[in-house]
DRENDRENFI-948688 format. One record per atom (N, C-alpha, C): residue in one letter; x, y, z. Coordinates in steps of 0.1 Angstrom, whole numbers, padded with zeros to 4 digits, always signed. Layout:
AXYZ/...
END
This chain:
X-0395+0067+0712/X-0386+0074+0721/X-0385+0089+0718/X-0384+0091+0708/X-0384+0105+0699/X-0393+0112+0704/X-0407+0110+0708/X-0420+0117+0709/X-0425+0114+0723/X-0417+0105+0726/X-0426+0102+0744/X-0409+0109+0756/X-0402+0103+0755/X-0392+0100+0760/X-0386+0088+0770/X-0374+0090+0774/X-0375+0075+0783/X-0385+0073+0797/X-0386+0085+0801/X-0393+0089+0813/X-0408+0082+0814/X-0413+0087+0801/X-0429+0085+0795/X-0430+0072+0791/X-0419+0068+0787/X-0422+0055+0782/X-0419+0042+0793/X-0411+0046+0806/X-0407+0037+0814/X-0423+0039+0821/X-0428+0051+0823/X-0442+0052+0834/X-0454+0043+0822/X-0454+0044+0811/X-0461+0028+0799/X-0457+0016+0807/X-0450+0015+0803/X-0443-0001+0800/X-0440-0007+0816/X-0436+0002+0825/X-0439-0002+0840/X-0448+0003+0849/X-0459+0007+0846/X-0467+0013+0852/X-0476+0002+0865/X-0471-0011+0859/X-0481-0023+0868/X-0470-0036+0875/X-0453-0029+0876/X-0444-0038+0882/X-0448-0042+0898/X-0450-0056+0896/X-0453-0064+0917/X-0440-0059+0923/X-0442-0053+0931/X-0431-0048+0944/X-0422-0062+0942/X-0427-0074+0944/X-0414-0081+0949/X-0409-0088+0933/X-0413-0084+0924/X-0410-0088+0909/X-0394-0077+0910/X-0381-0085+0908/X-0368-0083+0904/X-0364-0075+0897/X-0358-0064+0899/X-0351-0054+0889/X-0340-0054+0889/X-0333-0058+0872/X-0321-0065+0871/X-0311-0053+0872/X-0299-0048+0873/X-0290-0040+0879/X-0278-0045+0864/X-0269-0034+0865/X-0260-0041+0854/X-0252-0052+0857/X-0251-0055+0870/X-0243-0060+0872/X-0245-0080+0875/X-0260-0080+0870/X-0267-0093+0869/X-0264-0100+0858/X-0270-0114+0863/X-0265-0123+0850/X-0272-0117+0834/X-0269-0123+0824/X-0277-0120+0811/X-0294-0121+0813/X-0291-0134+0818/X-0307-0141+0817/X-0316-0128+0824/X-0314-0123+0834/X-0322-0115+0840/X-0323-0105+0834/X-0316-0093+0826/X-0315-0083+0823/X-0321-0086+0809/X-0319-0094+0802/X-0330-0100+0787/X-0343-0104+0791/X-0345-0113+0805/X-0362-0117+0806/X-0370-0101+0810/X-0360-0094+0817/X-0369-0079+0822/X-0371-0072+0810/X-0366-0067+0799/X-0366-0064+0790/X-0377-0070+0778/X-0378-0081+0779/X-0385-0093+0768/X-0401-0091+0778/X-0399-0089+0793/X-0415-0089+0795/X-0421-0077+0799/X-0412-0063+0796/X-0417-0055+0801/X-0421-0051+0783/X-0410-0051+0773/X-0416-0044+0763/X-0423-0052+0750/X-0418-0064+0753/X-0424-0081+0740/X-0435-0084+0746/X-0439-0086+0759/X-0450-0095+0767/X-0457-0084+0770/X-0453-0073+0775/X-0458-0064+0784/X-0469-0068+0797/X-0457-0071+0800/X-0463-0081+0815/X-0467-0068+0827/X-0460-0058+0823/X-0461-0041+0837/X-0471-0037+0826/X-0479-0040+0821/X-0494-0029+0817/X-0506-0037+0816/X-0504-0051+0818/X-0512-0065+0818/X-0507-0071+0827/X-0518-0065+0843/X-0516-0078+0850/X-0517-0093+0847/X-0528-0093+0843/X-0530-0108+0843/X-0522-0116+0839/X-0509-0110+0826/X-0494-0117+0824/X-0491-0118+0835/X-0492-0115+0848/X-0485-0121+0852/X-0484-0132+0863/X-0495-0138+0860/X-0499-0152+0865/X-0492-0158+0871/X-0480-0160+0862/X-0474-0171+0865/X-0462-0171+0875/X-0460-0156+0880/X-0452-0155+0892/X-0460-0150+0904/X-0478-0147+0899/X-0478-0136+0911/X-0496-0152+0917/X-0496-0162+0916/X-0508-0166+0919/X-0504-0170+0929/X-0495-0174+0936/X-0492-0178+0949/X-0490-0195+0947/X-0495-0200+0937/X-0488-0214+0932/X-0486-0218+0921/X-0477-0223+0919/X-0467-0228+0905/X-0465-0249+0911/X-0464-0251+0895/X-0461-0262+0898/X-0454-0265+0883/X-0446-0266+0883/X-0436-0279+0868/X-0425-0284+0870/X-0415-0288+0862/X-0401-0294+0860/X-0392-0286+0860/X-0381-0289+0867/X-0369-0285+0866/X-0358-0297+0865/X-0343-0290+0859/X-0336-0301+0860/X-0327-0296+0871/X-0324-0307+0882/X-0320-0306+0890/X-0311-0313+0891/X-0300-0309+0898/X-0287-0320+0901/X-0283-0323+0914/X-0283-0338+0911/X-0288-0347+0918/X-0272-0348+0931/X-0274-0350+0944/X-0266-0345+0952/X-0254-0352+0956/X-0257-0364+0949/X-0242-0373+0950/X-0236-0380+0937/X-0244-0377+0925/X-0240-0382+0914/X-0236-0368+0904/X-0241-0359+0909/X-0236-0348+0902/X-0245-0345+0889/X-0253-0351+0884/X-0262-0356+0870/X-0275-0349+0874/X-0276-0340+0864/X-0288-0332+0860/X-0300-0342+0857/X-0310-0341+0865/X-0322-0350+0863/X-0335-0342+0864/X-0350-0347+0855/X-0362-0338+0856/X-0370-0342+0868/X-0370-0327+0877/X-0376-0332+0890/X-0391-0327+0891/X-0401-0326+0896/X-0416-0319+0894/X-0410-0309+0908/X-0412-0298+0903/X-0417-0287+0919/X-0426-0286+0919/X-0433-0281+0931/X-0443-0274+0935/X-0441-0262+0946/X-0444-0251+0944/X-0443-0240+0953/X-0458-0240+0959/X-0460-0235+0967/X-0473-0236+0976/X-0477-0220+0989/X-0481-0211+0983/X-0476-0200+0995/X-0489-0203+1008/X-0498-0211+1001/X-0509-0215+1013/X-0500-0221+1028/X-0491-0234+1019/X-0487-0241+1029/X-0471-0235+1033/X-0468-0223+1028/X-0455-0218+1031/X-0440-0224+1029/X-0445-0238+1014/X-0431-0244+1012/X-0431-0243+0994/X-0418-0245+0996/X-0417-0253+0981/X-0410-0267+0978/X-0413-0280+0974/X-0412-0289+0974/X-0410-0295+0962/X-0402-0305+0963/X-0403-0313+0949/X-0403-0327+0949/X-0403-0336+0936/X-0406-0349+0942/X-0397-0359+0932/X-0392-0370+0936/X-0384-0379+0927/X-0390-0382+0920/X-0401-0386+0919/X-0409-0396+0909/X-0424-0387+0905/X-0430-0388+0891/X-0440-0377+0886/X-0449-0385+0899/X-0450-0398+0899/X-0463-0403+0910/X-0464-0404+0921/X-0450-0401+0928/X-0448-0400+0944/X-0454-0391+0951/X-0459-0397+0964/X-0471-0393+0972/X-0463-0383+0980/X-0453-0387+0984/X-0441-0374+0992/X-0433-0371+0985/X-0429-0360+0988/X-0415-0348+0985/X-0409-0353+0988/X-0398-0353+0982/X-0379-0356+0984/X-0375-0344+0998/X-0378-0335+0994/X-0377-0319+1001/X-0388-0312+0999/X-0387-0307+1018/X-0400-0291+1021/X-0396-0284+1020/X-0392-0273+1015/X-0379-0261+1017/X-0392-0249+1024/X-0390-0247+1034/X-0398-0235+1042/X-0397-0217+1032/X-0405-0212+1027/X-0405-0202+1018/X-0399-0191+1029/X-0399-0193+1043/X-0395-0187+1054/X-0377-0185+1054/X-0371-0199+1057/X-0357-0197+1049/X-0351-0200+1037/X-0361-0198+1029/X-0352-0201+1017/X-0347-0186+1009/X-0334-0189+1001/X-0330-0181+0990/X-0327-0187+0976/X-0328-0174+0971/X-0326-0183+0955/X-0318-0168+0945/X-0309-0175+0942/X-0296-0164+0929/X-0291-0174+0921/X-0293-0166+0908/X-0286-0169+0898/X-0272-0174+0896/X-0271-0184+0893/X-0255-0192+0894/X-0253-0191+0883/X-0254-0186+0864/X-0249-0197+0853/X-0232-0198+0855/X-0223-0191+0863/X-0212-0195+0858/X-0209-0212+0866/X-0212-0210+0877/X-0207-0223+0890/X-0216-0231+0887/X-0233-0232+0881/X-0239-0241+0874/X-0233-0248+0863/X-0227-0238+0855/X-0224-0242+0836/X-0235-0242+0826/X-0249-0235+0835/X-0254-0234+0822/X-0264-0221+0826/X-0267-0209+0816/X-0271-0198+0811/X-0281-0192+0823/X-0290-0207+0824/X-0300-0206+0834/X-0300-0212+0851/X-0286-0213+0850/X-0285-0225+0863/X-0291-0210+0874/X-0299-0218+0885/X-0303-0209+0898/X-0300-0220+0906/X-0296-0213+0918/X-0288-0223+0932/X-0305-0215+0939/X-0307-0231+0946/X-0316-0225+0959/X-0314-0234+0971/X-0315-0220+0982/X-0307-0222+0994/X-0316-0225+1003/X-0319-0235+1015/X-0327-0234+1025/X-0319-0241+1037/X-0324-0239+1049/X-0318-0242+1061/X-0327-0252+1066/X-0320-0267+1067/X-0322-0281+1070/X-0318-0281+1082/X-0325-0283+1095/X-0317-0282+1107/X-0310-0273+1112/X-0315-0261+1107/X-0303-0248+1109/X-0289-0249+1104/X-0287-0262+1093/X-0277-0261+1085/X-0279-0255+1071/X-0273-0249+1064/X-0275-0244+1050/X-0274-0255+1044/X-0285-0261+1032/X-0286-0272+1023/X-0290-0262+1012/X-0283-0265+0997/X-0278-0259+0985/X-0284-0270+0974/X-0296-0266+0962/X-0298-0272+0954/X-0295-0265+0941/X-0292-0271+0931/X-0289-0265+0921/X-0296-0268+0905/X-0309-0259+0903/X-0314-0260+0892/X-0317-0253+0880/X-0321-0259+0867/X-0323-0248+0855/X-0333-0254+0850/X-0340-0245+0837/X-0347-0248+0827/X-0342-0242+0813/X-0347-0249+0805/X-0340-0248+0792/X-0346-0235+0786/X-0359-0232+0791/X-0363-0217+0788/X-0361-0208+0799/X-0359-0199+0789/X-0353-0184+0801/X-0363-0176+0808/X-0374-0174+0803/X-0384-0169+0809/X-0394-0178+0817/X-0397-0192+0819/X-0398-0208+0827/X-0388-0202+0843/X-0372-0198+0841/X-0366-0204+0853/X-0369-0185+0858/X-0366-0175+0851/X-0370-0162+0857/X-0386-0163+0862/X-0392-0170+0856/X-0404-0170+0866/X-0408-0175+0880/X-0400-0186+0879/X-0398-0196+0891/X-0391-0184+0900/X-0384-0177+0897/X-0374-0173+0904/X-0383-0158+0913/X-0391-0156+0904/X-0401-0141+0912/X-0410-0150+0917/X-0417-0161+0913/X-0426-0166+0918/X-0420-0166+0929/X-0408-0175+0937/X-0406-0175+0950/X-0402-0164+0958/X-0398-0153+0948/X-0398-0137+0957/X-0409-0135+0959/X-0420-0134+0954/X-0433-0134+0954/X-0439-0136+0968/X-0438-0155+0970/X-0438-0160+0983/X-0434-0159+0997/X-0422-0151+0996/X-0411-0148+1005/X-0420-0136+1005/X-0422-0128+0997/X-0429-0111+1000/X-0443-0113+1010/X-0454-0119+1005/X-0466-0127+1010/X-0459-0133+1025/X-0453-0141+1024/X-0449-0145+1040/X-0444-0134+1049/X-0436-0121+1043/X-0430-0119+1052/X-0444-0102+1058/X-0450-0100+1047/X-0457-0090+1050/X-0471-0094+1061/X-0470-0111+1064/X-0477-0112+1074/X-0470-0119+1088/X-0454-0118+1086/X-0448-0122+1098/X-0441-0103+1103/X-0451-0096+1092/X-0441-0082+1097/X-0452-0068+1094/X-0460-0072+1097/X-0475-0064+1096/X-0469-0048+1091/X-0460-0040+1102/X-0462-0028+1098/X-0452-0025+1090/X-0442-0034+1084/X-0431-0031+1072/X-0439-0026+1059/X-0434-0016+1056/X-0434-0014+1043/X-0428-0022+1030/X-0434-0019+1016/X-0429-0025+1005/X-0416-0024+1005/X-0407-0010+1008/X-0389-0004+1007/X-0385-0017+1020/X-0392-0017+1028/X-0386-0021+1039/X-0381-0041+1036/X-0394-0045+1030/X-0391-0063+1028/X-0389-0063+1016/X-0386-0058+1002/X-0382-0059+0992/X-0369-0065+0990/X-0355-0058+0996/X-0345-0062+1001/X-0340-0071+1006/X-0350-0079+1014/X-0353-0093+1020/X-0357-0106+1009/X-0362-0106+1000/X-0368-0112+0990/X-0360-0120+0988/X-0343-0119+0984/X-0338-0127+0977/X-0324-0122+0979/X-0311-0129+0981/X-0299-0120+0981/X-0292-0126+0974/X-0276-0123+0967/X-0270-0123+0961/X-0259-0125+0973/X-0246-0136+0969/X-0239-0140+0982/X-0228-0123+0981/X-0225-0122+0991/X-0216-0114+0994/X-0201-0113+0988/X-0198-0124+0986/X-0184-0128+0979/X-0181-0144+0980/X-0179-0149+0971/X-0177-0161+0966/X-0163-0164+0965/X-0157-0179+0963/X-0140-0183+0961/X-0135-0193+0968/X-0123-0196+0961/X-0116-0208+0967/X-0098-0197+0978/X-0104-0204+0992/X-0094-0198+1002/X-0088-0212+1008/X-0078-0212+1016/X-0075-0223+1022/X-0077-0218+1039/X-0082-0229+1041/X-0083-0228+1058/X-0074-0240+1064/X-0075-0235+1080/X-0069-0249+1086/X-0078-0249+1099/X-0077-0264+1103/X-0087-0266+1117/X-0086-0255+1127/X-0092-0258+1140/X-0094-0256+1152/X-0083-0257+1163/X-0071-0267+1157/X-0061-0264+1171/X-0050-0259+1159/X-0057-0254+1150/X-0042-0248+1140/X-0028-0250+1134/X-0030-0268+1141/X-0022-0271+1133/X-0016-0278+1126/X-0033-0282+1124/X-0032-0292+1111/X-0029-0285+1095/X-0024-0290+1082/X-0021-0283+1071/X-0035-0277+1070/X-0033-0265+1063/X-0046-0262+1053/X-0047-0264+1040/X-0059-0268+1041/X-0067-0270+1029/X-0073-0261+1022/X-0074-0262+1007/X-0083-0255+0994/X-0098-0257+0997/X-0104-0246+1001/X-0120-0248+1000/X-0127-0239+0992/X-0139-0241+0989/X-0147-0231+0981/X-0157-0225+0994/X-0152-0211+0998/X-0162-0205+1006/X-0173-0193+0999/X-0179-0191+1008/X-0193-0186+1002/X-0200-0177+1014/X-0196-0162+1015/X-0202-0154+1023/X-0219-0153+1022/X-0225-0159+1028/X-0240-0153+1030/X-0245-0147+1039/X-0248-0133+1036/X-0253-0125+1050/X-0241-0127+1057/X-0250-0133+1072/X-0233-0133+1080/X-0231-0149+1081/X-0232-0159+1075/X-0228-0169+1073/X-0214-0172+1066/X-0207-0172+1068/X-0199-0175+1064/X-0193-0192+1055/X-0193-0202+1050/X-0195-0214+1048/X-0185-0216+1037/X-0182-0230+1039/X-0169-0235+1031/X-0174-0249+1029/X-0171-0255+1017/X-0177-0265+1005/X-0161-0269+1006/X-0164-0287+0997/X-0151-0295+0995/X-0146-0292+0980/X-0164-0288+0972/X-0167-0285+0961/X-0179-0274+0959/X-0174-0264+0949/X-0187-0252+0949/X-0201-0255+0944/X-0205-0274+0941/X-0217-0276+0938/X-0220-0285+0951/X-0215-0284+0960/X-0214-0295+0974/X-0232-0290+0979/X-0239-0302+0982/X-0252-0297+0988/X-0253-0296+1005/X-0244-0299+1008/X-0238-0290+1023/X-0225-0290+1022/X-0224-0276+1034/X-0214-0269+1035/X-0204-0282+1045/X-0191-0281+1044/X-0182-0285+1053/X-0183-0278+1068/X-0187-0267+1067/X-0187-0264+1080/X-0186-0244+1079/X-0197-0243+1089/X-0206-0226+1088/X-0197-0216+1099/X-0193-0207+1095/X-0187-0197+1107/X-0198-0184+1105/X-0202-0180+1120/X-0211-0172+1123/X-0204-0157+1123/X-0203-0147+1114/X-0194-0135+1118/X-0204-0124+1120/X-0202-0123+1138/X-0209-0112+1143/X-0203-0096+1135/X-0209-0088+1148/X-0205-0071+1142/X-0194-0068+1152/X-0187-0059+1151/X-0174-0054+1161/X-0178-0055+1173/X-0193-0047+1175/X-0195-0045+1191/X-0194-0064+1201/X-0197-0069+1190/X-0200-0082+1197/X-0184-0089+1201/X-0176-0083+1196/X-0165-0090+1194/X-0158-0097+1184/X-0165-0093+1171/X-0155-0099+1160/X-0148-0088+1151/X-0140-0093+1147/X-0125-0086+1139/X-0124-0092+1128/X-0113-0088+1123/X-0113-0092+1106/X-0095-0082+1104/X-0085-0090+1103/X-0071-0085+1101/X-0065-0095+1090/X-0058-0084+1087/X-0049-0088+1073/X-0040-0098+1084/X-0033-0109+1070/X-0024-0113+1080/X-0022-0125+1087/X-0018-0136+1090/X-0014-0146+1098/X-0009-0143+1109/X-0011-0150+1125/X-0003-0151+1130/X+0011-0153+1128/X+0025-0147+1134/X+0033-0154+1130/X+0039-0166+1131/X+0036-0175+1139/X+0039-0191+1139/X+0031-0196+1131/X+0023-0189+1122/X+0016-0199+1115/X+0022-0207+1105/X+0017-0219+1100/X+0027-0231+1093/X+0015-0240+1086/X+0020-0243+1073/X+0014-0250+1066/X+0002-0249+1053/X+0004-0233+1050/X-0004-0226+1042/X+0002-0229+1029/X-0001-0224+1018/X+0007-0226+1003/X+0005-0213+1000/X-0012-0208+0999/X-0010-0194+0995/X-0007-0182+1006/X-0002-0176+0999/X+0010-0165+1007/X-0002-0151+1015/X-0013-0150+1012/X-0019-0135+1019/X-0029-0141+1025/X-0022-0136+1039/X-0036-0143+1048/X-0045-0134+1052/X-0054-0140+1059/X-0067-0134+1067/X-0069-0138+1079/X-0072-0132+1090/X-0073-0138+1105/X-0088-0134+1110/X-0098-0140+1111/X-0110-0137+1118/X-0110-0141+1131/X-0118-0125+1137/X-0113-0131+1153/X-0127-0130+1160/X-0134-0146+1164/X-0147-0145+1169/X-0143-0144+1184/X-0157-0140+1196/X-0156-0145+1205/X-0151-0157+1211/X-0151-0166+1205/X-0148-0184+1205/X-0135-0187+1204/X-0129-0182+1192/X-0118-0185+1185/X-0114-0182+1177/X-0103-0183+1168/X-0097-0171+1155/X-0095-0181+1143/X-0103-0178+1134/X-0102-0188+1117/X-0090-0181+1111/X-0080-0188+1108/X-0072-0186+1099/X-0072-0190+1083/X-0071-0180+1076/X-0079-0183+1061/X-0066-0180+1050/X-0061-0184+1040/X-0050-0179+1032/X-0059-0178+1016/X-0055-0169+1008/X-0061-0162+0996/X-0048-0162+0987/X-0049-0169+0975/X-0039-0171+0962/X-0031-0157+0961/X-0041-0146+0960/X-0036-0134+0950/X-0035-0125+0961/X-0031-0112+0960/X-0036-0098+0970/X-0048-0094+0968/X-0054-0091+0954/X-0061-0087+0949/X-0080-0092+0956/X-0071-0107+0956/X-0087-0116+0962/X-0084-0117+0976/X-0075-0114+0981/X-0071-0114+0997/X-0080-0098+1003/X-0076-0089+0995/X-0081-0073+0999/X-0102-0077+0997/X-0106-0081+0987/X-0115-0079+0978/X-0127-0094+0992/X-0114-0104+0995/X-0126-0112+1011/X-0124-0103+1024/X-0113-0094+1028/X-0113-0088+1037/X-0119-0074+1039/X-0128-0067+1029/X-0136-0058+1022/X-0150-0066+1029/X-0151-0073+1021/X-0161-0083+1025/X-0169-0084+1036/X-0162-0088+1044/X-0161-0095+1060/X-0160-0084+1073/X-0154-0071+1066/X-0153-0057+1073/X-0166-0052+1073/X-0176-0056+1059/X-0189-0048+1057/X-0200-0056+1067/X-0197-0072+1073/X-0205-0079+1077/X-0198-0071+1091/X-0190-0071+1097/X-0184-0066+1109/X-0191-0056+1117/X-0187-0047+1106/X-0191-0033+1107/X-0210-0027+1105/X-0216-0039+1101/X-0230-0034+1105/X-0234-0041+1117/X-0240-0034+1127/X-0245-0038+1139/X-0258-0050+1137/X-0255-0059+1147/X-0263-0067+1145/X-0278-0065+1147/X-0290-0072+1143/X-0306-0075+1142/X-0306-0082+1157/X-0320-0080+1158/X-0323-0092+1176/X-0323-0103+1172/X-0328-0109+1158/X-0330-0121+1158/X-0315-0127+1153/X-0306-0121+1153/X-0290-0123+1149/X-0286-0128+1156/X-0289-0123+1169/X-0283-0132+1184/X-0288-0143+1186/X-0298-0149+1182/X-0303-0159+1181/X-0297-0163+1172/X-0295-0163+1165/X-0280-0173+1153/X-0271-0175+1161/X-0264-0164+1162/X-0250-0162+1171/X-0252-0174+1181/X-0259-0176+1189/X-0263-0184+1204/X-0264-0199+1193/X-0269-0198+1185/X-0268-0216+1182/X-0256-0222+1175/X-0246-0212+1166/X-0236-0210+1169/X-0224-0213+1175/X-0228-0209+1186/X-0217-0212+1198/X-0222-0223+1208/X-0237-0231+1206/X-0235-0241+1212/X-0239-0259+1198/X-0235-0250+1188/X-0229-0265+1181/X-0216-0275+1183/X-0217-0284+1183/X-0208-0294+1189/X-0197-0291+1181/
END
């Protein structure tokens, strides 16, 4: 450091980082900000390609423990990622001829869970079953095993998307790779004719998905609200109507789609301000073309 500086020594030791290989931010779990560190200056995985095999060959195959979707019980499943055939799959049995699940590299996402997992390495991965969001939740006991898994499939996602998007640049799909949910928590909601009691749920902002769980390891959602941008017609106000009835926590939230208005209640102020922040930033960016095409399937689910 003394004789090169940080400058000199970051243009060393990263001089060979893959565009869609993860750069941990402080505000990441441990695991990520110790594996970038352990392979950029212990492995030196950015000055020796060939380290890095094992996220950039376009297929991976091993064990993970995965928890299993009605028993709750961490079990060793085989994956296989595949960017030929554009999935990643896994299988109940080491000798079964079919996959349990195809997960399309197309909609899938994958972030670091250890707190909502419970363990150091837990990664949730997300893909859409039917145009419903379906949630798996797995780890490895090595830290550098589940960070690889985890670029490997940024990897895949990068490879897919730079041939579904020819003239994007690396700044442009990098971003796309992998997201981190928007805000996480337990809110109470109530139905559709508003006046049934509300209930404690665990919701989970993704993009503009909106989605609410019975439980934050539930492998589907209870049910998905689509939140367009202002121009389309959605809102986001502090606040309850006032006839509203049958909440427990006291700071509400009112979202107001074209369709209809979700009424949502938040324990604290603090987490009441901190989802309506949230929900203003989804509002407030103008929507994508292929958005409306969400939106539209959306509004004709039963």
């Amino acid at each position: 450091m003394a004789s090169h500086g940080n400058d000199a020594a970051r243009d060393t030791y990263e001089s060979k980082v893959p565009p869609f290989y993860y750069r941990p931010t402080f505000s990441d779990c441990q695991l990520l900000r110790e594996q970038w560190i352990r392979a950029k200056y212990e492995r030196q995985e950015f000055t020796h390609p060939d380290k890095q095999e094992p996220y950039s060959a376009g297929y991976r195959e091993g064990f993970l423990w995965k928890r299993g979707r009605d028993n709750g019980q961490f079990l060793s499943r085989k994956f296989v990622l595949t960017e030929r055939e554009g999935s990643l799959k896994y299988f109940n049995r080491n000798d079964a001829k079919e996959p349990k699940a195809v997960m399309k590299i197309e909609h899938l996402n994958a972030t670091f869970q250890p707190a909502k997992i419970g363990h150091p390495h837990g990664l949730q991965v997300t893909y859409l079953k039917d145009n419903s969001t379906r949630n798996i939740f797995v780890y490895h006991e090595d830290g550098k095993e589940i960070v690889d898994w985890f670029n490997a499939l940024r990897a895949a996602r990068f490879h897919y998307l730079q041939v579904a998007f020819p003239g994007a640049s690396d700044a442009d799909l990098v971003p796309k790779l992998s997201r981190n949910y928007l805000k996480e928590g337990y809110m109470e909601k109530t139905g559709p004719k508003q006046t049934e009691g509300f209930r404690k749920r665990w919701f989970t902002m993704d993009d503009r998905r909106l989605m609410y769980f019975k439980d934050p390891l539930d492998a589907f959602a209870r049910g998905e609200v689509f939140i367009g941008s202002r121009e389309s017609g959605y809102t986001v106000l502090d606040g309850l109507p006032p006839s509203t009835q049958g909440h427990h926590w006291p700071h509400g939230i009112t979202i107001v789609t074209p369709g209809r208005r979700f009424l949502l209640a938040c324990e604290t102020e603090p987490e009441q301000r901190a989802w309506v922040e949230a929900f203003r930033k989804v509002v407030d960016r103008p929507m994508l073309p292929q958005e409306y095409a969400v939106e539209a399937h959306f509004k004709h689910k039963p």
